[in-house]
N, CA, C and O of each residue as an XYZ file, in Angstrom:
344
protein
N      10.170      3.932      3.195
C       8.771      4.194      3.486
C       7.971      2.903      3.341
O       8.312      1.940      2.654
N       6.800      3.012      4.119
C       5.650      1.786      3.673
C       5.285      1.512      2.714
O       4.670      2.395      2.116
N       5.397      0.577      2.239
C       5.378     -0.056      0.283
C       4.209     -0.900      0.506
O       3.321     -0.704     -0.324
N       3.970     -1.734      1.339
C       3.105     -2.831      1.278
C       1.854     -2.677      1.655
O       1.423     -2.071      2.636
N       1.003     -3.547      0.415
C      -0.533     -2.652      0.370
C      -1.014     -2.997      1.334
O      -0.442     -3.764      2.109
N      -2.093     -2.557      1.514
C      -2.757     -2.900      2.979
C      -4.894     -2.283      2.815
O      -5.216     -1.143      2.482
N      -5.537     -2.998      3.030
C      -6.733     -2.409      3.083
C      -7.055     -0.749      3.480
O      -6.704     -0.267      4.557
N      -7.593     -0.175      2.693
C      -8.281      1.108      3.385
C      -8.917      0.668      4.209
O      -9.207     -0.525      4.120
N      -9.458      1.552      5.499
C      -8.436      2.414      6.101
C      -6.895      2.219      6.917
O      -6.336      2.784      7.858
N      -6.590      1.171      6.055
C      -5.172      1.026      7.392
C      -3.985      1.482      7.210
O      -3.895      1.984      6.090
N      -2.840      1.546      7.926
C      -1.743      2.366      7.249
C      -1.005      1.102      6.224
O      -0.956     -0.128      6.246
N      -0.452      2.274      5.290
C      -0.157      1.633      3.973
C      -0.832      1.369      2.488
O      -0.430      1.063      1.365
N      -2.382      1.733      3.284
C      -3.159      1.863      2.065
C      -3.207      3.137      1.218
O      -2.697      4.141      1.716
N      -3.584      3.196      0.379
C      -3.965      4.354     -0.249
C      -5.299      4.886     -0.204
O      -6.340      4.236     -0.115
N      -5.160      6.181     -0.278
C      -6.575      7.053      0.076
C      -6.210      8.349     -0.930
O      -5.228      8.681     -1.595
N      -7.729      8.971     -0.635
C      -8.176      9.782     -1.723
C      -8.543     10.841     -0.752
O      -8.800     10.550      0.416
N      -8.581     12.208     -1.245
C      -9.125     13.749     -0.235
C      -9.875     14.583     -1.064
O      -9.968     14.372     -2.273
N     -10.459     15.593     -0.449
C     -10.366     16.789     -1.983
C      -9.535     17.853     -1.709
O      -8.994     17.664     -0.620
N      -9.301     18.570     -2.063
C      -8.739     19.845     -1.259
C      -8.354     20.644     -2.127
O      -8.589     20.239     -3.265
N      -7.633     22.054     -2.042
C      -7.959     22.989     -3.245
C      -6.105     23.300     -3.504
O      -5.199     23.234     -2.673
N      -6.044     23.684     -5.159
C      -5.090     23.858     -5.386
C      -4.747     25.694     -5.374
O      -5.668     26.455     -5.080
N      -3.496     26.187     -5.684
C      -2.889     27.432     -5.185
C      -4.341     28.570     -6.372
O      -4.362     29.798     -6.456
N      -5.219     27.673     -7.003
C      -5.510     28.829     -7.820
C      -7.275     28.410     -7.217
O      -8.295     28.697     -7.844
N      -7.231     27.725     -5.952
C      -8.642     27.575     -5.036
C      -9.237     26.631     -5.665
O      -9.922     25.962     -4.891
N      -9.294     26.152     -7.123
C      -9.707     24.936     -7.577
C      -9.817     23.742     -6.697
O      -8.857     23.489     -5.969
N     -11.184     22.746     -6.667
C     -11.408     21.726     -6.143
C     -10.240     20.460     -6.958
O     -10.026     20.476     -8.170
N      -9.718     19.626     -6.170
C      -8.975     18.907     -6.732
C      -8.954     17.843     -5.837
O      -9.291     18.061     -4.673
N      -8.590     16.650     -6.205
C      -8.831     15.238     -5.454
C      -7.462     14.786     -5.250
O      -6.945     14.217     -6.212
N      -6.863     14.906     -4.328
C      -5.378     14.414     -3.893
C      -5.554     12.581     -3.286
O      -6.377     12.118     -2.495
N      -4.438     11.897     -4.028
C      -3.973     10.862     -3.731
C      -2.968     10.263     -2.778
O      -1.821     10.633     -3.030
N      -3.050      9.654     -2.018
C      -2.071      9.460     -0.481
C      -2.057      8.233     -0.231
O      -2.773      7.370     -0.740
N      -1.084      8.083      0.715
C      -1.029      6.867      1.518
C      -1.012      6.757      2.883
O      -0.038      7.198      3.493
N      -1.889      6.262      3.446
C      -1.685      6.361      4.832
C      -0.380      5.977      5.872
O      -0.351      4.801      6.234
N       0.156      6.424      6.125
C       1.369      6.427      7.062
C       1.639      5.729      8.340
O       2.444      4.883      8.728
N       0.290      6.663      9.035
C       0.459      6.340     10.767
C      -1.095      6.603     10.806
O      -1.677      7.313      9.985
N      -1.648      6.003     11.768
C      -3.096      5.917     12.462
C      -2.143      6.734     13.925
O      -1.202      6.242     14.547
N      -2.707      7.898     14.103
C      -2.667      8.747     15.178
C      -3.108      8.545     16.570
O      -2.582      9.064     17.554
N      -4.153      7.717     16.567
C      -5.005      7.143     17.689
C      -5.890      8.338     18.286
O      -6.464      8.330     19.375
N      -5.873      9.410     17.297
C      -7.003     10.499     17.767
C      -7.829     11.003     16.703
O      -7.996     12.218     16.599
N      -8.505      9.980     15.690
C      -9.225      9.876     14.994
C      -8.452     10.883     13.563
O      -9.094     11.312     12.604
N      -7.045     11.057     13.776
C      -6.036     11.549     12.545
C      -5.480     10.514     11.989
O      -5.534      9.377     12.457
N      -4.885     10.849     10.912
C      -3.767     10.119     10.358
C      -2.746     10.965      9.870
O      -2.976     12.158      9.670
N      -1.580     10.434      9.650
C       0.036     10.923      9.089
C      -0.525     10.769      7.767
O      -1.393      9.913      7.938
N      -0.536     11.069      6.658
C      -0.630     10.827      5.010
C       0.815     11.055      4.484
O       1.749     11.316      5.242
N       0.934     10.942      3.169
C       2.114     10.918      2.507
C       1.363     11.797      1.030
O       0.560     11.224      0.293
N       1.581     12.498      0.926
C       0.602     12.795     -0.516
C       1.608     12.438     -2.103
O       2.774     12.632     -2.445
N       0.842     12.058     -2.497
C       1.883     11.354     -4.290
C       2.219     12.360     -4.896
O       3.298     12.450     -5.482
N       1.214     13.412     -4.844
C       1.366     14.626     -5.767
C       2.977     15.382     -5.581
O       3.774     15.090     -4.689
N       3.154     16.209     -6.454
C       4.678     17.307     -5.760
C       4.089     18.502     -5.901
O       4.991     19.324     -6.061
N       2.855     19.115     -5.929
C       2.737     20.267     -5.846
C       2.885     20.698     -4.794
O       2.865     21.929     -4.795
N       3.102     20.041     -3.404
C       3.408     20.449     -2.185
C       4.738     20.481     -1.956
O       4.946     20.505     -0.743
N       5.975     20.494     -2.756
C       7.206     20.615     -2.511
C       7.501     21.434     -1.714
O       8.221     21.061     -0.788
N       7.085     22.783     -1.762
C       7.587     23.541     -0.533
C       6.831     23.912      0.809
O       7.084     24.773      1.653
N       5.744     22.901      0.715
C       5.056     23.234      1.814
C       5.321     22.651      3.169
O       5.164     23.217      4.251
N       5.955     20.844      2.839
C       6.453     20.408      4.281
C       6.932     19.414      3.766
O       6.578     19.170      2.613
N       8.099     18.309      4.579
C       8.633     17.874      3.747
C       8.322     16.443      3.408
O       7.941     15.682      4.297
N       8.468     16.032      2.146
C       7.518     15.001      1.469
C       6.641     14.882      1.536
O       6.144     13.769      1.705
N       5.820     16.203      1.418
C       4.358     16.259      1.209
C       3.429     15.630      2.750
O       2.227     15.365      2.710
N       4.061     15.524      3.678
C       3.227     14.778      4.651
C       2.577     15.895      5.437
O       3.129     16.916      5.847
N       0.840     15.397      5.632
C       0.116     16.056      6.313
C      -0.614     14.938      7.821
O      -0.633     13.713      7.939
N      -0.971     15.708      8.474
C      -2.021     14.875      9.472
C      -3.294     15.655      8.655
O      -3.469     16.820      8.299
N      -4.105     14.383      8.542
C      -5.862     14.936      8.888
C      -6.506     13.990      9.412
O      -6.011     13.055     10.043
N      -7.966     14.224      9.119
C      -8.961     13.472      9.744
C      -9.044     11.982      9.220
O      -8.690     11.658      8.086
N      -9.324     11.500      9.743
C      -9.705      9.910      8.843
C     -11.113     10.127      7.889
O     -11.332      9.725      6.746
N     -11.982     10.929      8.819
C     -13.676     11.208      8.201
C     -13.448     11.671      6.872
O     -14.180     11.315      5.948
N     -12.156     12.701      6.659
C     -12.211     13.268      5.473
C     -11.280     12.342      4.202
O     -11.003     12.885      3.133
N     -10.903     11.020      4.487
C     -10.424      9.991      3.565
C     -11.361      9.135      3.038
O     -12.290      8.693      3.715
N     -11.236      8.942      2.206
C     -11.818      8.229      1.378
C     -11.181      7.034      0.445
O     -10.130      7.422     -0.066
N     -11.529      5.683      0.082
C     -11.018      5.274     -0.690
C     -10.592      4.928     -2.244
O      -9.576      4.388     -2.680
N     -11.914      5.517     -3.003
C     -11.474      5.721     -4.265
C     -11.343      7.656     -4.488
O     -11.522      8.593     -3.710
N     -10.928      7.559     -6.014
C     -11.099      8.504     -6.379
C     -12.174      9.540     -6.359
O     -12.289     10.732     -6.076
N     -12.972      8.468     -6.822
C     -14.535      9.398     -7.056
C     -15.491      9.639     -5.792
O     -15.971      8.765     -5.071
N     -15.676     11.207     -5.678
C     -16.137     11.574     -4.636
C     -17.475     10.780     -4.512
O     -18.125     10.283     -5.432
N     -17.761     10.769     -3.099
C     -19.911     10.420     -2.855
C     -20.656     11.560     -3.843
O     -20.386     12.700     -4.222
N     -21.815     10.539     -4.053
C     -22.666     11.301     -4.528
C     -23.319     12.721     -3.714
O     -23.316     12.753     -2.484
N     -23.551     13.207     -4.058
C     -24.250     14.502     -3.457
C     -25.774     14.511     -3.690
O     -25.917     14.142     -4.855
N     -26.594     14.675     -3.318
C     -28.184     14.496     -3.427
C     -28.067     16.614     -4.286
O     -27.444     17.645     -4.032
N     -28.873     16.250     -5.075
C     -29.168     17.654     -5.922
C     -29.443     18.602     -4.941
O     -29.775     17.791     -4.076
N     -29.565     19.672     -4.400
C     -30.091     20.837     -4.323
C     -31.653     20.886     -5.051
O     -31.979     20.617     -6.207
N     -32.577     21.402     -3.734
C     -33.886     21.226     -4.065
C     -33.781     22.834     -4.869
O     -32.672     23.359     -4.970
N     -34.568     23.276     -5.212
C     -34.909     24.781     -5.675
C     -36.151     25.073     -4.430
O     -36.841     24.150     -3.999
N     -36.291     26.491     -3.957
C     -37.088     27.022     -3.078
C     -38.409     26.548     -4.051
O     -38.565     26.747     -5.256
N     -39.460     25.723     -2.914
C     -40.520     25.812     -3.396
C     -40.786     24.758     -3.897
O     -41.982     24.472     -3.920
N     -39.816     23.787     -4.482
C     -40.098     22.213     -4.673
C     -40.928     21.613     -3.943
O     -41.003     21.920     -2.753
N     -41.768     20.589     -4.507
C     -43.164     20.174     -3.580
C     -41.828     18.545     -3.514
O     -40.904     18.226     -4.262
N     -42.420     17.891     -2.192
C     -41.295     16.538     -2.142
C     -42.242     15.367     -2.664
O     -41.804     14.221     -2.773
C-alpha cells in the first residue's frame, strides 16, 4: 500500500471524516487517501478495524468535501434561540 506522506488533499495523505459508529454515535474516523477518483471522490483506506466485516480493508469511496485534514472538526457558529435580537 501507499506509505509515503504526501500533503492533504493528495493521495497518500491522511485525512479525517465523521461518521457514526454501530451504536449511531458521532465519531471521527482516520484514513488515508488512496486514489483521487477524478469525480470529485476518493478511494480511502480507513486505520480503524471496526469495519472488518464491512469491505475489505476497510476501503470506502467518498466525497473529498466531506475530508478533512485534522482531527478536530470546524467550528460550528452556536444556534441562535427564537427571538435573539442580532
Amino acid at each position: 500500500m501507499l506509505k509515503t506522506p504526501a500533503d492533504f488533499p493528495y493521495v497518500g495523505s491522511t485525512c479525517y471524516f465523521d461518521d457514526h459508529n454501530v451504536g449511531g454515535q458521532d465519531v471521527v474516523e482516520k484514513a488515508r487517501i488512496q486514489r483521487d477518483n477524478g469525480d470529485g471522490t476518493a478511494l480511502i483506506s480507513i486505520d480503524s478495524h471496526r469495519f472488518s466485516g464491512e469491505v475489505a480493508s476497510g476501503n470506502r469511496t467518498i466525497p473529498f468535501a466531506q475530508l478533512r485534514e485534522t482531527e478536530q472538526a470546524e467550528p460550528i457558529a452556536p444556534k441562535r434561540h427564537r427571538g435573539a435580537r442580532r
